[in-house]
Kinemage of the C-alpha trace (Angstrom):
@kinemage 1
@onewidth
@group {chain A} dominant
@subgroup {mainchain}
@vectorlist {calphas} color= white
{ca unk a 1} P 9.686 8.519 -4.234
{ca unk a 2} L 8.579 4.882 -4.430
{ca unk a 3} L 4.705 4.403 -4.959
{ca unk a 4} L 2.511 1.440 -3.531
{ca unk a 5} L -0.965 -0.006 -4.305
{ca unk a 6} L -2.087 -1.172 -0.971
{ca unk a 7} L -5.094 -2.906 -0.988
{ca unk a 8} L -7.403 -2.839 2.347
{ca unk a 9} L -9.921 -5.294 3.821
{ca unk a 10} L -11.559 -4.557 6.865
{ca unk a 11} L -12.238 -7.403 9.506
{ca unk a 12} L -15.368 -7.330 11.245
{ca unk a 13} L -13.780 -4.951 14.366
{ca unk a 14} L -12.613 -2.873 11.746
{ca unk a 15} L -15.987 -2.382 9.635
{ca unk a 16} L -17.491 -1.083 13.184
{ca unk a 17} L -14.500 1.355 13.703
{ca unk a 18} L -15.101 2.814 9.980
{ca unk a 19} L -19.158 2.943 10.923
{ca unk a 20} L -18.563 4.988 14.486
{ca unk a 21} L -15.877 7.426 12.794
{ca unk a 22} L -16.387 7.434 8.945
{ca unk a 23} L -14.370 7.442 6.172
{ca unk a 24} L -12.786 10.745 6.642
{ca unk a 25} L -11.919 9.705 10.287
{ca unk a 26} L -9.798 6.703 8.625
{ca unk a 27} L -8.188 9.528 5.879
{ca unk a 28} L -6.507 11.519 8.929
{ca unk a 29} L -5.466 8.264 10.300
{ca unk a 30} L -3.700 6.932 6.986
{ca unk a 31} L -2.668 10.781 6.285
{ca unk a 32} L -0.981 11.063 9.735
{ca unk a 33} L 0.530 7.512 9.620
{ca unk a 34} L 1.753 8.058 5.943
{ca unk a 35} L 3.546 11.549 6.504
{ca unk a 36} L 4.624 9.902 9.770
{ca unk a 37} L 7.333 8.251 8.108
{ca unk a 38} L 7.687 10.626 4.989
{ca unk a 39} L 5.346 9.620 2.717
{ca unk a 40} L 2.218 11.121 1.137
{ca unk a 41} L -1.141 9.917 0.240
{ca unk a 42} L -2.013 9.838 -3.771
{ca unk a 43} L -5.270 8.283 -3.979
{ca unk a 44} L -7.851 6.648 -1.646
{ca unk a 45} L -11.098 5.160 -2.373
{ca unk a 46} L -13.792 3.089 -0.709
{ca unk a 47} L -14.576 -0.067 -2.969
{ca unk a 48} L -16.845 -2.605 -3.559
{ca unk a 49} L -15.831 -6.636 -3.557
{ca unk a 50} L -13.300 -8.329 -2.350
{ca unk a 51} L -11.554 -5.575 -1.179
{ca unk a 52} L -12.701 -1.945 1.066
{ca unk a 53} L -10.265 0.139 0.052
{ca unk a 54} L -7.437 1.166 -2.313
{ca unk a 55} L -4.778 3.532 -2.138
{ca unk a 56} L -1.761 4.855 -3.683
{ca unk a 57} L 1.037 5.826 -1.297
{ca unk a 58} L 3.708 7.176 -1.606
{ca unk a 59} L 7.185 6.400 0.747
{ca unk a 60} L 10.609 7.433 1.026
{ca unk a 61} L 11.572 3.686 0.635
{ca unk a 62} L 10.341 0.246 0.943
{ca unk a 63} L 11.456 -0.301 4.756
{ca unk a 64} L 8.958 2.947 5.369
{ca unk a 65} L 6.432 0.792 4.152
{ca unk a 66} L 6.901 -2.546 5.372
{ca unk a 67} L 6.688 -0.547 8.919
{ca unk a 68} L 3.153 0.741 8.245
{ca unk a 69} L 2.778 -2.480 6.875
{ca unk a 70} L 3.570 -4.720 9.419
{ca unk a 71} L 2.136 -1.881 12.374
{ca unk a 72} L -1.272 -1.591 10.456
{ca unk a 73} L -1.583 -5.534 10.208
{ca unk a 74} L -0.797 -6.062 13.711
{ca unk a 75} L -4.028 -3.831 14.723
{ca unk a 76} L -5.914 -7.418 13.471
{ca unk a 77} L -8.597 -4.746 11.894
{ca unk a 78} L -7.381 -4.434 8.252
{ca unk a 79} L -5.546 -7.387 5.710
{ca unk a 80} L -3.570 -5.460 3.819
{ca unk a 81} L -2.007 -6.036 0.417
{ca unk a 82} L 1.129 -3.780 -1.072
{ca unk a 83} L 2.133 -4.058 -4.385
{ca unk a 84} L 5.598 -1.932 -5.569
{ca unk a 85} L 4.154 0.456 -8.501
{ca unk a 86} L 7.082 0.927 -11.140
{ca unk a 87} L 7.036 3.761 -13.690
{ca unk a 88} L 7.102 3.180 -17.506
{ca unk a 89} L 10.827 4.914 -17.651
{ca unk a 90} L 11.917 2.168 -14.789
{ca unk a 91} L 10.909 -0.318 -16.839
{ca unk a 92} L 12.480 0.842 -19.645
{ca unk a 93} L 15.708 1.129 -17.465
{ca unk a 94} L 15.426 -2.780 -16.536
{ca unk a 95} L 14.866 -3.316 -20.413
{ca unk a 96} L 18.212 -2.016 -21.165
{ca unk a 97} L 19.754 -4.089 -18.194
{ca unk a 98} L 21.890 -6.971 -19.445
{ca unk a 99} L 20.779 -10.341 -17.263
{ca unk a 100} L 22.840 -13.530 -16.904
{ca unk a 101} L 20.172 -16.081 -17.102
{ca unk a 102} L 19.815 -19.698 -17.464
{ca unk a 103} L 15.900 -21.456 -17.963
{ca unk a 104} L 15.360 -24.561 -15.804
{ca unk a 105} L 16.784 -27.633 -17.757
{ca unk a 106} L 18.468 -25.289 -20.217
């Protein structure tokens, strides 16, 4: 099953949702959204900087997750960020993939 890094700021309406239900209010809500749609959650943590929160998902496919995506966004209480998480034996499967390419001004 694919895997995602979604990365998680709150906006200001969303920092005062997480302070009246806490973070284990917003697990059930990413659990029940995520195995909504066939998925599973790997990994989430609360962080410091730039961004609140990281997580590793996991989804049937890609259109699973640009659904969530594009739902969660649409709240206007989260930014979200998800980056496609490819194994080491996928890459070696590209490596061995013959490309037909030409550089710029080659």
């Amino acid at each position: 099953m694919p895997k995602f890094l979604i990365q998680a700021s709150y906006t200001t309406e969303g920092t005062k949702g997480l302070l009246k239900e806490g973070a284990s209010g917003r697990r059930e809500a990413v659990e029940q959204v995520v195995s909504g749609l066939g998925g599973r959650v790997e990994a989430m943590y609360f962080t410091f900087g730039a961004d609140d929160l990281v997580m590793i998902v996991d989804f049937p496919d890609a259109v699973s997750m640009a659904a969530v995506s594009l739902t969660v966004k649409a709240s206007g209480t989260v930014q979200t960020r998800a980056t496609p998480l490819v194994t080491l034996d996928e890459i070696d499967e590209a490596v061995r993939r013959e490309v037909s390419f030409r550089a710029a001004g080659a």
